[in-house]
N, C-alpha and C positions, 0 to 999 in steps of 0.2 A: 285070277290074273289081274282083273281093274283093281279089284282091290290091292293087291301087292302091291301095283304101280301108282295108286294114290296114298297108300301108306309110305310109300319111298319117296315120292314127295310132298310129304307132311313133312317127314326129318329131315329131308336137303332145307326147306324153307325155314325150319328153326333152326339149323345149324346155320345158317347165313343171315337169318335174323340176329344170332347172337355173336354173330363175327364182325356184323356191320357194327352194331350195338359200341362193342368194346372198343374195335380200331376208331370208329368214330368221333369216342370220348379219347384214345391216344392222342389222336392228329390233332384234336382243337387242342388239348393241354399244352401240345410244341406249337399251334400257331399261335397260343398268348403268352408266350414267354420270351419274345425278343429279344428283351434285355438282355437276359440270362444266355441267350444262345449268342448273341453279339461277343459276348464275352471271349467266346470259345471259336468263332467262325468271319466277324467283323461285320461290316456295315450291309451282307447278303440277307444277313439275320430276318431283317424288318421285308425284304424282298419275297422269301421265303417263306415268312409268317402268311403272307397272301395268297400262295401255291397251297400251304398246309389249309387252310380257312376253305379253299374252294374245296378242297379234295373230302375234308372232311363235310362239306353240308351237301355233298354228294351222296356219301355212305349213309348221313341222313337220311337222304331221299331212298336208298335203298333199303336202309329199315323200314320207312314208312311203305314202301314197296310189300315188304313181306309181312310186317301186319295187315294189310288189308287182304293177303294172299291166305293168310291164317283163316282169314270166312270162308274159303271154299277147300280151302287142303290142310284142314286143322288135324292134331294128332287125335286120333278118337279118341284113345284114353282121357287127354286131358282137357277133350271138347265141354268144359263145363259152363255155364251158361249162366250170365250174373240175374238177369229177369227173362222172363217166359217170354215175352214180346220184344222180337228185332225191330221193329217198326220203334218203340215206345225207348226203346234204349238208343236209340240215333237220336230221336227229340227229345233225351233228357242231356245225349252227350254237346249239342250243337248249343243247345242254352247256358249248361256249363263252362261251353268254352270261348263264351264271350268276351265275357270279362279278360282272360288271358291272350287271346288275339288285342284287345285292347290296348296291356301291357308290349307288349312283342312291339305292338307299333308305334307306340311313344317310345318305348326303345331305341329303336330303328332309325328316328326321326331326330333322336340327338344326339347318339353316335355316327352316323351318315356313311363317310365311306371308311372309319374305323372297324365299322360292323364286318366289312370285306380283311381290310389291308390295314394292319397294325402304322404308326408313324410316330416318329420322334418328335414329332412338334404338336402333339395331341395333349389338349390338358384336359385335368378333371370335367366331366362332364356336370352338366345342371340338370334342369328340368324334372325329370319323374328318378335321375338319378342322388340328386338330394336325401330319395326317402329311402332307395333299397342299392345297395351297390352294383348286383348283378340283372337287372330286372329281363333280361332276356333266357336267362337262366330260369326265372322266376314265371317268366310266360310261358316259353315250349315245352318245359321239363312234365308239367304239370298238361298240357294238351299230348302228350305221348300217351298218356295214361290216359286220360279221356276220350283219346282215338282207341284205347283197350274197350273201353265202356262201349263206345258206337258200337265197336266188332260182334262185342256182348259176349267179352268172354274174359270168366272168371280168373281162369289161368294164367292170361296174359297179363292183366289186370294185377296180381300177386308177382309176377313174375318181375314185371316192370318199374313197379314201382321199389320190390327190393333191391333192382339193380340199380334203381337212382339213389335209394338209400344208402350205397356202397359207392357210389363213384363222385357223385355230384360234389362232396366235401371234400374228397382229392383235387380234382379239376379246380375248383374254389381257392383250394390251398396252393398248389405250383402257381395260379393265376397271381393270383395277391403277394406273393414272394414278389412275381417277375413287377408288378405295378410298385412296390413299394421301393425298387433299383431306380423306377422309369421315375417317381415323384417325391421321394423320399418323407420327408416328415409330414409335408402336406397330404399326403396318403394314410398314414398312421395316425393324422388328428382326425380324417375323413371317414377312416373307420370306427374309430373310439364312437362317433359321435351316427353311425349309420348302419341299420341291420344289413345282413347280405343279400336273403332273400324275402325277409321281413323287414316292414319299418320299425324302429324302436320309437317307442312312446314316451316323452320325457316324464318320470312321476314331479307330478306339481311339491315345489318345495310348501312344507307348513308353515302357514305365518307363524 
């Protein structure tokens, strides 16, 4: 009987893991695309974009919820285990995820209250944004996965990162439509010349 009742919530918490997952990456796609919804709804759009921003780093929160809920109500079958040592897999995931807590917060620090509330009077950002376009993108995407590694679990780990594999280039793409309405050619010289979640390396011309 315990078991039945912790096998039944092993699957409520990955069906809710993968339902925050998805609606998650929806909600933020509509909260960065103001432009594009101004279009179709008027000046509520950019209001709106704010509602959408909160609600989705909510459903974050509830993913990160249920990965950590995956260490004590994992599905057995797919309880597979990246190294033998939990202890050794938190102090490999915390050192890893330095460097992108790093990221996230120069992010943060130059986008400011754009990070919440999209606005028409925002322009191109500088600082750590010079080198990669999306760098917040570039910082959490990449600590989801390494919170897989902490949990120490294989599954999750494959799971996770396939689904960033699939979505993150969507999100990416409606996002940069809606910025290239909001800045137009300045946006399109800004990309030419700037990886998204990569720096591009200029090759030295040959004398």
């Amino acid at each position: 009987m315990v078991n039945t009742i912790v096998e039944i919530l092993a699957l409520l918490n990955f069906l809710f893991l993968n339902i925050s997952a998805i609606l998650s990456f929806i909600i933020y796609t509509l909260s960065v695309r103001p432009a594009s919804r101004e279009k179709r709804i008027g000046q509520r759009a950019y209001k709106e974009g704010k509602i959408l921003r909160v609600v989705s780093d909510i459903l974050w929160l509830m993913l990160l919820i249920n990965l950590f809920l995956w260490k004590f109500v994992p599905i057995s079958e797919l309880n597979w285990k990246i190294i033998t040592d939990d202890s050794l897999a938190v102090v490999i995931s915390i050192i890893i995820a330095i460097p992108f807590v790093i990221i996230i917060f120069k992010s943060i620090m130059v986008a400011g209250k754009e990070t919440i509330k999209p606005s028409e009077e925002t322009k191109l950002y500088g600082g750590i944004y010079k080198h990669i376009r999306h760098p917040q993108i570039a910082g959490s995407i990449p600590l989801f996965i390494i919170i897989c590694l902490g949990i120490n679990s294989l599954f999750l780990l494959i799971w996770f990162s396939v689904l960033m594999v699939l979505i993150i280039p969507i999100v990416i793409y409606y996002e940069e439509k809606d910025l290239i309405l909001r800045f137009g050619d300045e946006y399109i010289n800004y990309k030419k010349r700037t990886g998204a979640i990569f720096p591009k390396f200029k090759r030295k011309k040959p004398r």
